[in-house]
C-alpha positions as CSV (number, residue, x, y, z in Angstrom):
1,X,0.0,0.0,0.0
2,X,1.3,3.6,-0.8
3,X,0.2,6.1,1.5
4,X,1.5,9.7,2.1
5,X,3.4,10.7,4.8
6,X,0.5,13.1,5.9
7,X,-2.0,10.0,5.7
8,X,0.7,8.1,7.7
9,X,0.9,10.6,10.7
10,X,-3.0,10.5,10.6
11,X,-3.4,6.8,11.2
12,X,-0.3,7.2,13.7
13,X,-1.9,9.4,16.0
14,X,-5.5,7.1,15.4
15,X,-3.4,4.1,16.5
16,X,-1.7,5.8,19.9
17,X,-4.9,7.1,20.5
18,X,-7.5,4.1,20.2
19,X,-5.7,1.1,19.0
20,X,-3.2,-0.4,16.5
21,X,-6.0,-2.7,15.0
22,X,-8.0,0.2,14.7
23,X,-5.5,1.9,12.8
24,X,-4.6,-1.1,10.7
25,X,-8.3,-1.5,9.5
26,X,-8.9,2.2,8.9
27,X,-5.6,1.6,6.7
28,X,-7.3,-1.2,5.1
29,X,-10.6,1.0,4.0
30,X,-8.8,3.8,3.1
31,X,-6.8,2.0,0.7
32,X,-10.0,0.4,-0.9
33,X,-11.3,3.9,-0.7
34,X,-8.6,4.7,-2.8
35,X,-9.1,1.9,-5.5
36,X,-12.1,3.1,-6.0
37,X,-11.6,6.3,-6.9
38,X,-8.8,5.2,-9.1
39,X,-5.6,6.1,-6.7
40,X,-2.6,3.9,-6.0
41,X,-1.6,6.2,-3.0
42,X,-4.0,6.3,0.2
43,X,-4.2,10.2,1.0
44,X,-5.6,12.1,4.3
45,X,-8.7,12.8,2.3
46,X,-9.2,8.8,2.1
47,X,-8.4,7.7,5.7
48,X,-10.8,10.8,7.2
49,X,-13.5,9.6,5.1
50,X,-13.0,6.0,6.6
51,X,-12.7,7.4,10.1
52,X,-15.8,9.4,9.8
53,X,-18.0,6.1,8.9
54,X,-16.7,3.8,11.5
55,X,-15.6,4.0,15.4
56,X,-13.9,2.2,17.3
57,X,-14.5,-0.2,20.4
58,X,-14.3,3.0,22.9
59,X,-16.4,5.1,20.4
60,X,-19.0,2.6,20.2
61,X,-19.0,1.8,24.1
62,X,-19.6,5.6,24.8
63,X,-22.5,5.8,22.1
64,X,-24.1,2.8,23.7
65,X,-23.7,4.3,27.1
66,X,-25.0,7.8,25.7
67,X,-28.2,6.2,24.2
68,X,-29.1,3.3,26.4
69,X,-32.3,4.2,27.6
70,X,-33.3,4.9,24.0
71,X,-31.9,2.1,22.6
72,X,-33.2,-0.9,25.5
73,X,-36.8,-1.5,25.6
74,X,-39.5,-1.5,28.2
């Protein structure tokens, strides 16, 4: 995968901040992002777009806890 170094430092701080795997799967997405729009290099444009449509486990526990009375039925 070709990504520049902007990219890079993007998914760096993602990965220090929630988790490697995280990072490593955004990576993954952003590179398919990429294909699709007809790129060899993954750009910051690509991996923001990515991190904007899926969290991570903390994200996702903090939602949960933010709508749980919505979301559980009575």
């Amino acid at each position: 995968v070709n990504i520049k170094d902007d990219a890079l430092e993007k998914l760096t701080e993602i990965g220090v901040k929630s988790s490697l795997r995280y990072a490593v799967q955004l990576l993954s997405l952003a590179a398919q992002n990429a294909k699709v729009a007809k790129r060899e290099t993954v750009t910051i444009e690509d991996v923001e777009r990515v991190g904007n449509l899926f969290m991570d486990v903390n994200e996702a526990a903090e939602h949960l806890r933010k709508y749980e009375e919505k979301l559980m039925y009575h």
